[in-house]
C-alpha positions as CSV (number, residue, x, y, z in Angstrom):
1,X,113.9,85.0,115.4
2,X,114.9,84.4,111.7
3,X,113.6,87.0,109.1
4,X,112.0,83.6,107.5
5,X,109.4,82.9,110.3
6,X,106.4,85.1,112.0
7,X,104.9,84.4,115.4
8,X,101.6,85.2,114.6
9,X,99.2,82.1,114.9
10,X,96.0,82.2,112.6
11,X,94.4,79.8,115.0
12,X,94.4,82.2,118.4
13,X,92.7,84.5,115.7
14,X,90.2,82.4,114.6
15,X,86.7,83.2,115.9
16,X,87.6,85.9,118.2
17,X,85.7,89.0,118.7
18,X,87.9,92.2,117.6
19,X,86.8,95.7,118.0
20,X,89.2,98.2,116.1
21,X,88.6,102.1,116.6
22,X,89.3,104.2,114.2
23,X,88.7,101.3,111.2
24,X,87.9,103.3,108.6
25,X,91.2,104.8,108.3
26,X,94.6,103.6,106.6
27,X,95.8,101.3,109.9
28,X,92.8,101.0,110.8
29,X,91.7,99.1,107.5
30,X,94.8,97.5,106.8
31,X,94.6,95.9,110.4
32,X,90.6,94.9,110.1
33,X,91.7,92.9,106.8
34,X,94.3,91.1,108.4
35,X,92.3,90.0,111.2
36,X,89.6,88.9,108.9
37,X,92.1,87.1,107.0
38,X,92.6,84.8,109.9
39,X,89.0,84.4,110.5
40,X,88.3,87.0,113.2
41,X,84.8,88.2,114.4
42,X,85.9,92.4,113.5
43,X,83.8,95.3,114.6
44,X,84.6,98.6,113.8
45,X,83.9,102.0,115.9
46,X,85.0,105.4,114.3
47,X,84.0,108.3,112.0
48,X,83.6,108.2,107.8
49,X,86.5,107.7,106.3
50,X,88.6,110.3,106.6
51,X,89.7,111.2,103.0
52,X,88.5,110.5,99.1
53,X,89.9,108.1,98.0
54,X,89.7,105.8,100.9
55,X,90.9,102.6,101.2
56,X,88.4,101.4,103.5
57,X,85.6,102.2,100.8
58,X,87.6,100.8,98.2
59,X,88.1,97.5,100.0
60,X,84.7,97.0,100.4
61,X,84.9,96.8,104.0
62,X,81.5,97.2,105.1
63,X,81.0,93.7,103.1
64,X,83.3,91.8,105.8
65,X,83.5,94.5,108.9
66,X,80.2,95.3,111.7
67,X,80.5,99.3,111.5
68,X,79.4,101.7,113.9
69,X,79.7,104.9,112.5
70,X,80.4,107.0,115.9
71,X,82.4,109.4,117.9
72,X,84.9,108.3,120.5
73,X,83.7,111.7,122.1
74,X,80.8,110.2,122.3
75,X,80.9,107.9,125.6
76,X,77.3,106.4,125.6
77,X,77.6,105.9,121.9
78,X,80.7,103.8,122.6
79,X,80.1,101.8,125.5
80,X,76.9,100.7,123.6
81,X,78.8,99.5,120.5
82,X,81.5,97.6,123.4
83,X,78.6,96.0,124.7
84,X,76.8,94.9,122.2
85,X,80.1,93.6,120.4
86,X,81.3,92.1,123.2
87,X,84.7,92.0,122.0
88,X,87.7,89.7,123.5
89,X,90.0,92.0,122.0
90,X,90.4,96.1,121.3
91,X,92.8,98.0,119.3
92,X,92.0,101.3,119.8
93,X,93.2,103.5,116.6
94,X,91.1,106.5,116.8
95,X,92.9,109.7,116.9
96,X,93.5,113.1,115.1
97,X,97.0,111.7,113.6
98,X,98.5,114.8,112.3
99,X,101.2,117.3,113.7
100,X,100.2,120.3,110.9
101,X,96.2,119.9,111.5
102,X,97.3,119.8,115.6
103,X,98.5,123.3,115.0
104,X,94.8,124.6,113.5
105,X,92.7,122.5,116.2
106,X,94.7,122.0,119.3
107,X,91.6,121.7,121.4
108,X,90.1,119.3,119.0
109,X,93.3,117.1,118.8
110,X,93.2,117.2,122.6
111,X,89.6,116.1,122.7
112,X,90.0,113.5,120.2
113,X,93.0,111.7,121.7
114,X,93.2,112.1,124.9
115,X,89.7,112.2,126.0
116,X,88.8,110.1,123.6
117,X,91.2,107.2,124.8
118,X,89.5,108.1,128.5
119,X,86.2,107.5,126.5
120,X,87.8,104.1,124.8
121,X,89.1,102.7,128.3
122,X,86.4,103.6,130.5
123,X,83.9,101.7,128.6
124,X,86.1,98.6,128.3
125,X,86.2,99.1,132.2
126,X,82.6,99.3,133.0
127,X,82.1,96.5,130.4
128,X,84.2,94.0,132.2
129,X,82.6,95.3,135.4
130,X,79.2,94.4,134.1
131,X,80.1,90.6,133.0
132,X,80.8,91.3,129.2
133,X,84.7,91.4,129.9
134,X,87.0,92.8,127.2
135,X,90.4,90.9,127.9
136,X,93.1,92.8,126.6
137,X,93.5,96.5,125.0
138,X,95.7,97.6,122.4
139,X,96.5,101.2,122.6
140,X,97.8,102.9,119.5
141,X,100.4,105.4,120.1
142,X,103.4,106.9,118.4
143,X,107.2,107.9,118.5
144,X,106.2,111.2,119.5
145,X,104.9,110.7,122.6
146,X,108.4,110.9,123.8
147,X,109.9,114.1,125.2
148,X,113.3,115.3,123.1
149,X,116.0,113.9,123.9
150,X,119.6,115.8,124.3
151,X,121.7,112.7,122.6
152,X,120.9,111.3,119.2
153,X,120.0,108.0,120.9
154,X,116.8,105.7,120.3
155,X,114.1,106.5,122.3
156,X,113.3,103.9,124.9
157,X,110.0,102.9,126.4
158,X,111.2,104.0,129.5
159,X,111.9,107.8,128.1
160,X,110.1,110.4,129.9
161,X,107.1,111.4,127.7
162,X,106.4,115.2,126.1
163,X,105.9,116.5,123.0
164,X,105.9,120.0,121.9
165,X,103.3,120.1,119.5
166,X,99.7,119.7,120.2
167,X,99.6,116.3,118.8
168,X,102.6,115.1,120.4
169,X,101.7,116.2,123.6
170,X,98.2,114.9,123.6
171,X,99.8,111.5,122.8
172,X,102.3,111.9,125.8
173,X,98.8,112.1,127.8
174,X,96.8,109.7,126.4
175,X,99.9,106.9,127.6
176,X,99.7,108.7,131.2
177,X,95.8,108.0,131.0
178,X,96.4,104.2,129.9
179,X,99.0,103.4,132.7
180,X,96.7,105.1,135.2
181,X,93.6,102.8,133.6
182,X,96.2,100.1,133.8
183,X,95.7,99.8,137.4
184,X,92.0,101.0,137.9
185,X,91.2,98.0,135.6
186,X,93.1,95.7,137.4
187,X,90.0,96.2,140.0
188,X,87.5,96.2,137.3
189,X,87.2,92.5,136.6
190,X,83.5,91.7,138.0
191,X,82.0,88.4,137.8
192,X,84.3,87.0,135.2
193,X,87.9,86.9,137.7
194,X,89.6,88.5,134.6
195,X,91.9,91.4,134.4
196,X,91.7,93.8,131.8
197,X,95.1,93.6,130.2
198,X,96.3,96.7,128.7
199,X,99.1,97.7,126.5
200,X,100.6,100.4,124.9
201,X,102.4,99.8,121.3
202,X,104.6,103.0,119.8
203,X,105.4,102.9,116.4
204,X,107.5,105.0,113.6
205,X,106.6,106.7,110.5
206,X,104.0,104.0,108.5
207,X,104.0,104.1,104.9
208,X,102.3,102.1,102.6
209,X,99.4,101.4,100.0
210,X,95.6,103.0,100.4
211,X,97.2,106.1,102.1
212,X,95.7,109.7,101.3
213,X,96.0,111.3,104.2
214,X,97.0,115.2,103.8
215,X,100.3,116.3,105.0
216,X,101.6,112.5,105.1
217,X,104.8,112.4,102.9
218,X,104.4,109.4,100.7
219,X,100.6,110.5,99.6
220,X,102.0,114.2,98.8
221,X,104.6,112.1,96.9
222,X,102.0,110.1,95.0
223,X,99.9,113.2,94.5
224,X,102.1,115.5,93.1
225,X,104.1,112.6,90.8
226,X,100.3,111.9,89.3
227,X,100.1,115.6,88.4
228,X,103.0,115.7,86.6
229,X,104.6,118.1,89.4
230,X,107.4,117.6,92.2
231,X,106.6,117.3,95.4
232,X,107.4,120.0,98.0
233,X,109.6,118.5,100.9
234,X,108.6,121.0,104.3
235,X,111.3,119.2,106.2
236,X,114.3,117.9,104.0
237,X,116.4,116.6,106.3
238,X,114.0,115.8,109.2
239,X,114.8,111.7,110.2
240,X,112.2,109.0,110.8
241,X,112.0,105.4,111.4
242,X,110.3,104.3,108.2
243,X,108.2,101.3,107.9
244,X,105.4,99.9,105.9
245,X,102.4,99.2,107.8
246,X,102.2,95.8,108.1
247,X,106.1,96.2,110.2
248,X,104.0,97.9,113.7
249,X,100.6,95.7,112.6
250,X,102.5,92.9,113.5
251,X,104.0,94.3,116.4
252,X,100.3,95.2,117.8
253,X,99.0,91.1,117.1
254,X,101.8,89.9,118.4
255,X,101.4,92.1,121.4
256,X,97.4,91.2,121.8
257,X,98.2,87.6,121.4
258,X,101.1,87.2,124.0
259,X,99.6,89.1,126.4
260,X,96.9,86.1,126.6
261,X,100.0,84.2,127.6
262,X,101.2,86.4,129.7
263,X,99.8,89.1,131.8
264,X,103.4,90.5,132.3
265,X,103.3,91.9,128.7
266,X,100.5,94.4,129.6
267,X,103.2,97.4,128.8
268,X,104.4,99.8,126.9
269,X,106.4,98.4,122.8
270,X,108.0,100.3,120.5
271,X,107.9,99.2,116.9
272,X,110.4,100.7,114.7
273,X,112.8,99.9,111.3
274,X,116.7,99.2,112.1
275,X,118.8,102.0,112.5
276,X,120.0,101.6,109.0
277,X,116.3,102.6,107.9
278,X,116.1,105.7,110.1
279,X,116.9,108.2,107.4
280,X,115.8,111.8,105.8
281,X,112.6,112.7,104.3
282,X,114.6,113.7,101.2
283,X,116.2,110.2,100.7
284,X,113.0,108.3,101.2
285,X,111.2,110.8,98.2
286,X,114.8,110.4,96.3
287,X,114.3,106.8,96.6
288,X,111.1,106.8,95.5
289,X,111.2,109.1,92.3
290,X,114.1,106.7,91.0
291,X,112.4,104.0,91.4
292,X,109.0,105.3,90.1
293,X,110.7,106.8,86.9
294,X,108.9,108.8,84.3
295,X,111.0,112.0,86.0
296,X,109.1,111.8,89.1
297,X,111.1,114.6,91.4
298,X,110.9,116.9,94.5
299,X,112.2,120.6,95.1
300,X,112.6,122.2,98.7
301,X,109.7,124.4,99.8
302,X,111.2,127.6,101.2
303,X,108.4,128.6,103.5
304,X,108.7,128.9,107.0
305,X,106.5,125.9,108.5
306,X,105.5,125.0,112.4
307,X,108.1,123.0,114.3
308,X,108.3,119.3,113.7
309,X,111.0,117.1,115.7
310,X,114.8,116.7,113.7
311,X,115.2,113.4,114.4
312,X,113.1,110.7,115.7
313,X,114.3,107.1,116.7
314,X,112.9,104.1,117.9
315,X,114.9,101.5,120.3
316,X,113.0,98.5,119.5
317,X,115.4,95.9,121.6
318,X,112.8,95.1,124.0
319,X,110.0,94.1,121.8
320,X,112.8,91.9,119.7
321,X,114.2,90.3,123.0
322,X,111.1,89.5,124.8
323,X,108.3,89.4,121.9
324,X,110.3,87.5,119.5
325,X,109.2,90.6,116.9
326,X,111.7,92.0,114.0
327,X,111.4,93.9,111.0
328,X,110.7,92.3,108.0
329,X,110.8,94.4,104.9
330,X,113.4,97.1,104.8
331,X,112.7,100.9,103.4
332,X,113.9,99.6,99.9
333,X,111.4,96.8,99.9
334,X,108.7,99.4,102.2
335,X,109.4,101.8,99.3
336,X,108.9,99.2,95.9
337,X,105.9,97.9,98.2
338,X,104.2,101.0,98.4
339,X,104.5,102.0,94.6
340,X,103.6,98.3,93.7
341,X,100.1,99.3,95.1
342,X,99.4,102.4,93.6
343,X,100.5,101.0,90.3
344,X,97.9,98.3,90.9
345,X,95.3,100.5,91.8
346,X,95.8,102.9,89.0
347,X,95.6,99.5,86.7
348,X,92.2,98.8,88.0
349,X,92.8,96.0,90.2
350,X,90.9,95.0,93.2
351,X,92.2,97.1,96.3
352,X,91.2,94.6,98.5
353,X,92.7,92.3,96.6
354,X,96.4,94.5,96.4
355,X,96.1,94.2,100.5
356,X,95.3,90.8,101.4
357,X,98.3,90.0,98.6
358,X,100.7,91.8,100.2
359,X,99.6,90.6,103.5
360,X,100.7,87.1,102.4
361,X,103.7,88.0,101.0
362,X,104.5,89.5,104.4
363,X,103.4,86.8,106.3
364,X,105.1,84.5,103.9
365,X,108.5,86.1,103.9
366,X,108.4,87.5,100.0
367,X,110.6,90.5,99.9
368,X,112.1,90.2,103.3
369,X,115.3,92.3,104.5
């Protein structure tokens, strides 16, 4: 498909019950306003917002979202919120998202998303098999779910799945606990004759506005140009598929959508940039500092730090080929996007505002590579 046009129909939207986990975080808000945008139904399940400022507070979401404030961990907690919600659709978000705080609470990280996916699944399952069927699951997951590879290839859904670090590895197993739910919920449809349709959707590095997560490059970037100071680059020359976050937020509608079409799509997706995006952490922050001016800059921290991957790279040819999906902003337009925001916020303008903007430029084609 042409960079011009976007598959995503407002009308299959409209009306239908969403539940998002994890919506109180960057994604997790980004996605609820979206969805709202097209005139969904969206619930919310998932802890406070995880950092100050947050965009979810700042976009007022509370105003336009039903929020359970809950744990994942917490499987009678969720499978109350399910029921009541009754939701057609869920995109399950939750998760500890971090490789550096994986290091300080492995068992946590393992709780959190791996269990806590179990937790997520399990209640859809015993939902559906108690008449208030969930339809389809959208299952969050990441390019690091993917064990290393020995060429400097794109990884391919069909890649073996690893990870070295804790949150790696607990991603790897929270895809083997989705395909293994894949078929128990195939038996799980009760009274209604429906299937629980489950997918798994992988995506690259997100940036964008409304981000403060710690250790996250583009928020240390932000930080530490609003200080007056460079920021420290851990891992210089460490390559990543860049995107802005609406590039896999796409991907993951798209995904929910077809899958009403077709039962076929319940699978795993990867969601990356073009090759020509996959770059170093350096050039993305050396990008950035040009562009933000006033002698924004960076310098090379020195100290030893745990082990992240070199390079990471998504093959995306079977979500273009059979999804119709392709990237539409590039890094340079991912990059000006991204400071456009924060300039806006620092300005005082609306945040919710800033989002469902760029939302429509997106969906519009403003800005496209």
């Amino acid at each position: 498909m042409s960079n011009s046009q976007i598959r995503i129909n407002p009308d299959f939207w409209r009306g239908k019950n969403v539940l998002v986990t994890g919506h109180t975080g960057f994604k997790g808000t980004w996605l609820s306003l979206w969805l709202h945008s097209m005139g969904a139904k969206v619930t919310g399940y998932a802890l406070e917002p995880p950092t100050d400022p947050s965009l979810y507070k700042l976009c007022r979401m509370d105003k336009i979202v039903t929020s359970y404030i809950a744990d994942i961990r917490d499987l009678s907690a969720l499978q109350a919120a399910i029921q009541e919600s009754a939701p057609d659709i869920v995109f399950h978000l939750a998760a500890q998202p971090l490789v550096r705080a994986s290091y300080l609470n492995p068992v946590e990280t393992y709780e959190i998303n791996t269990i806590g996916t179990a937790h997520v699944l399990e209640a859809v399952r015993r939902a559906s098999a108690e008449g208030a069927p969930v339809q389809a699951v959208i299952h969050v997951s990441t390019d690091k779910c993917y064990a290393p590879l020995a060429e400097e290839r794109g990884y391919m859904e069909t890649d073996m799945l690893g990870g070295a670090d804790p949150y790696s590895n607990s991603k790897a197993c929270a895809e083997l606990i989705v395909a293994s739910y894949r078929q128990a919920c195939r038996h799980a449809a009760g009274s209604s004759g429906r299937q629980v349709l489950l997918a798994s959707v992988r995506a690259g590095n997100v940036i964008g506005g409304g981000d403060w997560a710690a250790d996250r490059l583009i928020p240390d970037t932000f930080r530490a140009i609003l200080r007056g100071e460079p920021v420290k680059l851990r891992y210089p020359q460490a390559i990543r598929p860049w995107q802005y976050v609406l590039e896999p937020l796409h991907g993951y509608l798209l995904v929910a959508q077809q899958l009403f079409e077709d039962s076929g799509k319940a699978q795993a997706w990867n969601f990356g940039p073009n090759d020509s995006d996959t770059v170093s952490v350096e050039q993305v922050v050396k990008d950035l500092c040009a562009k933000w001016g006033d002698e924004a800059s960076y310098l090379i921290d020195q100290a030893e730090h745990p082990h992240e991957a070199h390079v990471l790279r998504l093959d995306c040819s079977k979500s273009r080929q059979l999804l119709g999906w392709s990237p539409r902003w590039n890094l340079d337009t991912a990059v000006t996007k991204s400071i456009e925001w924060m300039k806006a916020y620092m300005l005082g303008e609306d945040c919710r505002d800033i989002c469902n903007r760029q939302i429509l430029e997106y969906v519009e084609g403003e800005g496209n590579a």
